[in-house]
C-alpha positions in Angstrom: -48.7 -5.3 -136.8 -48.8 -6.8 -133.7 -47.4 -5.4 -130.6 -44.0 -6.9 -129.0 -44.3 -8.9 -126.1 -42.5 -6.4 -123.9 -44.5 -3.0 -124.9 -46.1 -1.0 -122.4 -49.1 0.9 -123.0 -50.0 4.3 -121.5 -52.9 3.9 -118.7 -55.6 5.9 -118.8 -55.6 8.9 -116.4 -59.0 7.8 -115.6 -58.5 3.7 -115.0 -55.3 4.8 -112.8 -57.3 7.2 -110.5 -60.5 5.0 -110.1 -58.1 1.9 -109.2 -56.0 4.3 -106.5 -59.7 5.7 -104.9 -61.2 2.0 -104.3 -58.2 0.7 -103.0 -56.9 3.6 -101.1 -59.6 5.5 -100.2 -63.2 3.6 -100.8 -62.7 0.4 -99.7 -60.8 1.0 -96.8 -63.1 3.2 -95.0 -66.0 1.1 -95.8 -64.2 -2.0 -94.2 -63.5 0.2 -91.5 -66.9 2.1 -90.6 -68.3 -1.9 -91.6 -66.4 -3.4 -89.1 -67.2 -0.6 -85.9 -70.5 -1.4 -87.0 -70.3 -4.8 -86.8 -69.2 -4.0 -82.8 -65.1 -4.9 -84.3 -62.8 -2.7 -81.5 -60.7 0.3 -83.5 -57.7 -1.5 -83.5 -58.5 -4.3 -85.6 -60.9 -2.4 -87.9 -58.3 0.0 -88.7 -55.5 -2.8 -89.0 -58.1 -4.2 -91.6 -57.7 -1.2 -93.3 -54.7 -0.7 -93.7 -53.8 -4.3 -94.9 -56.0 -3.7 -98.3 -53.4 -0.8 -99.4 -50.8 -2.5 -98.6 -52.5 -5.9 -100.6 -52.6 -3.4 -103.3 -49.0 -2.3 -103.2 -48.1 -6.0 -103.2 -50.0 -6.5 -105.8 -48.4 -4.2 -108.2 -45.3 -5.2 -107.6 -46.0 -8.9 -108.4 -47.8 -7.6 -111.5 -44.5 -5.5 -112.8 -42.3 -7.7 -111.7 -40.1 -4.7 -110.5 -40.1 -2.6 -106.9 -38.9 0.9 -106.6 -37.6 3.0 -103.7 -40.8 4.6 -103.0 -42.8 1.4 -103.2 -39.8 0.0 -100.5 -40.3 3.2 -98.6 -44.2 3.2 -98.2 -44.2 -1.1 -97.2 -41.4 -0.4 -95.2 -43.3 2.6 -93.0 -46.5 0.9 -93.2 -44.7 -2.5 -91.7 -42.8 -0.5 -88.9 -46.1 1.8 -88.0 -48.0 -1.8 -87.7 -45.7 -3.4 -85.3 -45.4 -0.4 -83.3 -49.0 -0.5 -82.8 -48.8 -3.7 -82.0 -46.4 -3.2 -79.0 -48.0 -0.1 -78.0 -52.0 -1.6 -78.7 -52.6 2.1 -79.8 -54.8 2.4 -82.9 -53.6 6.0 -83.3 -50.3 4.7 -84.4 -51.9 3.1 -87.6 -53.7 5.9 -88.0 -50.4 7.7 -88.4 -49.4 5.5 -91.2 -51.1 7.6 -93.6 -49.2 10.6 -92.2 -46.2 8.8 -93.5 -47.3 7.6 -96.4 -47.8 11.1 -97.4 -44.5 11.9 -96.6 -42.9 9.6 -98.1 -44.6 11.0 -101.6 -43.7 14.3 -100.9 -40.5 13.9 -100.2 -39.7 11.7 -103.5 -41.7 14.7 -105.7 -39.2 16.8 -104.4 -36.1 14.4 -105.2 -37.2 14.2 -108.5 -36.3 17.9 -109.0 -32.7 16.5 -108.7 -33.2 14.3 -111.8 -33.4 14.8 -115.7 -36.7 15.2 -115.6 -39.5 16.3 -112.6 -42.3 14.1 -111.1 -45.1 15.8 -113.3 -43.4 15.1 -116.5 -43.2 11.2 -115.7 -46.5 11.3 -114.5 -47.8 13.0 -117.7 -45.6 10.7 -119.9 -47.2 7.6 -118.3 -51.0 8.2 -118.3 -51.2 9.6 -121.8 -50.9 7.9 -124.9 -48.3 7.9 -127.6 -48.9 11.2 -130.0 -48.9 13.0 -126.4 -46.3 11.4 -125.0 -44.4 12.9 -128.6 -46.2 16.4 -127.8 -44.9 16.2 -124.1 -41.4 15.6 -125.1 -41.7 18.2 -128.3 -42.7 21.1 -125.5 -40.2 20.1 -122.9 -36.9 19.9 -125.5 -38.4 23.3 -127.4 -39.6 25.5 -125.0 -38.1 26.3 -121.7 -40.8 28.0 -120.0 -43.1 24.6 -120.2 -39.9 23.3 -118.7 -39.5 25.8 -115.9 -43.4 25.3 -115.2 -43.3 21.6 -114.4 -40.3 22.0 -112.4 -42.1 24.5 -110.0 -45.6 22.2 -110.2 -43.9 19.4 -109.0 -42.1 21.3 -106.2 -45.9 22.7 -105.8 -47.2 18.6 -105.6 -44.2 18.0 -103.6 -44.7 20.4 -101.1 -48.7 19.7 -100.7 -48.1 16.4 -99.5 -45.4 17.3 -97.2 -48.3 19.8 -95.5 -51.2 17.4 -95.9 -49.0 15.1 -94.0 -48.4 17.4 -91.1 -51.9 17.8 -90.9 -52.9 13.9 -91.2 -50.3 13.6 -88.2 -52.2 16.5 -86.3 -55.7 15.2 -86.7 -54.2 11.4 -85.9 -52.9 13.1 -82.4 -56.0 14.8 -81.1 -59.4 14.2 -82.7 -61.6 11.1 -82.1 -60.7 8.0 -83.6 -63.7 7.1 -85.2 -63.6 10.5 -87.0 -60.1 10.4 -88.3 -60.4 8.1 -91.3 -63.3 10.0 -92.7 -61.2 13.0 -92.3 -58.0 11.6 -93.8 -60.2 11.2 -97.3 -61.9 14.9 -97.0 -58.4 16.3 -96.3 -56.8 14.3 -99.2 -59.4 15.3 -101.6 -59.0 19.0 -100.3 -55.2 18.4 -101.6 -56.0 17.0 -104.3 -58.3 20.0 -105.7 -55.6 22.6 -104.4 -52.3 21.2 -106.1 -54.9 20.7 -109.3 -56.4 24.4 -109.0 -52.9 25.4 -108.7 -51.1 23.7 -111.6 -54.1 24.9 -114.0 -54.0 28.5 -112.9 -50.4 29.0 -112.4 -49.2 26.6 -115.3 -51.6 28.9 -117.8 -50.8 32.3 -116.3 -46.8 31.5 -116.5 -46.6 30.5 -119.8 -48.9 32.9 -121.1 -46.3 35.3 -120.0 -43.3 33.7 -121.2 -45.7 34.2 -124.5 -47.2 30.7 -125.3 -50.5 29.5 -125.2 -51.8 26.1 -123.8 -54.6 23.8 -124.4 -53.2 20.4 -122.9 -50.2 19.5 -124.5 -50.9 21.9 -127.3 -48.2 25.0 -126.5 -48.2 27.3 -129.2 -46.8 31.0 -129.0 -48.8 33.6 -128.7 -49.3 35.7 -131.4 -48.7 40.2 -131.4 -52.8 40.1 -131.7 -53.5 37.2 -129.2 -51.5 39.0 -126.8 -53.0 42.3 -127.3 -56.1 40.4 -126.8 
C-alpha cells in the first residue's frame, strides 16, 4: 500500500542527533578554529559561525514549510545578538548568542508543562517509530506514574538548560575568546550526559516504586516476586 502524500515518518533518534552535532556543534567550531588559523580576527570567525546554525534553522523551516514560536524565538535572538555586535564590534556578544539560545529551549521545556502533554513525550513520539509511538501513548493513557515521570523529566531538561545557559553567559563574560567556543561544546555535552544520567536513573527508580517495571517503552507491573527480588 503506498504511503499518502502528506505522511510523516518518525526520524531516527540517531539521524536527528548526528544532523543537530555537525550543524550545531562540528561544523561551527571547525570554521571557527579554521578561520583564526587562517589569521581571520574573532569577530568575523565567530560571525561565520554562527550564520551555519542559523542556515540550518532556515533550512528547516523551508523544508516543513511551517515555523513555530521557538524556531521565531531562537532567529529572532540570534538576529538581535548579531546586530548588537555589530554596533558594539564586540565578539563576546555573539558569543552570548548561544547563552540565549539555551534559554530560549529551557524556557519552552518548561511551558510545555502547561500543555496536554510535556516536551519528553513529543520528543519521544517523534523520533520513534509507529508500534512505539502506540506503546508511548498505551503507558501514558494507562499508567499515571509513567505520566508523572515525564512531567518531572522535562521540568528536569527544562531546567538544565536554563543552568547551562547561565553558565554559557558566565564563561562568554570572563574567559578568553578563543577558548569559549571549545568550551560551549564540552559544557553542552556535560548537559547532555547529566539530564540523560538523570532521566535513566530517576525515571527507573520512580516507577519501580510506583510498582512497574521498564525496559524502553515496555512498562509492565511488577510482580509480588520481582519486587521481593
Amino acid at each position: 500500500m503506498a504511503e499518502s502524500p502528506g505522511a510523516r515518518r518518525p526520524t531516527p533518534s540517531g539521524g536527528v542527533f548526528s544532523r543537530v552535532l555537525l550543524v550545531h556543534v562540528i561544523v561551527p567550531l571547525a570554521l571557527f578554529y579554521g578561520l583564526r588559523w587562517l589569521g581571520v580576527n574573532q569577530y568575523l570567525a565567530l560571525l561565520a559561525g554562527a550564520l551555519i546554525p542559523a542556515a540550518g534553522a532556515v533550512r528547516g523551516i523551508v523544508a516543513e514549510r511551517r515555523i513555530g514560536g521557538l524556531q521565531i524565538f531562537m532567529l529572532g535572538t540570534m538576529g538581535l545578538t548579531v546586530a548588537m555586535s555589530f554596533v558594539t564590534g564586540s565578539p563576546r556578544m555573539l558569543l552570548v548568542r548561544n547563552g540565549w539560545g539555551m534559554a530560549a529551549i529551557g524556557v519552552w521545556m518548561l511551558c510545555t508543562l502547561l500543555s496536554r502533554r510535556p516536551f519528553l513525550y513529543e520528543a519521544t513520539r517523534i523520533v520513534v517509530d509507529e508500534d512505539k509511538q502506540r506503546a508511548l501513548a498505551a503507558n501514558w493513557d494507562r499508567y499515571p506514574a509513567f505520566r508523572r515521570m515525564l512531567w518531572i523529566c522535562s521540568a528536569f531538561w527544562g531546567v538544565a538548560c536554563l543552568v547551562d545557559s547561565t553558565v554559557r553567559v558566565a564563561l562568554a563574560m570572563t574567559l578568553p575568546v578563543d577558548l569559549v567556543p571549545v568550551l560551549d561544546d564540552v559544557l553542552l555535552g556535560v548537559t547532555v550526559l547529566a539530564i540523560l544520567a538523570f532521566q535513566r536513573c530517576f525515571g527507573r527508580a520512580y516507577l519501580r516504586r510506583n510498582g512497574l517495571r521498564s525496559r524502553g517503552l515496555d512498562i509492565t507491573p511488577v510482580t509480588a516476586g520481582q519486587a521481593a527480588a
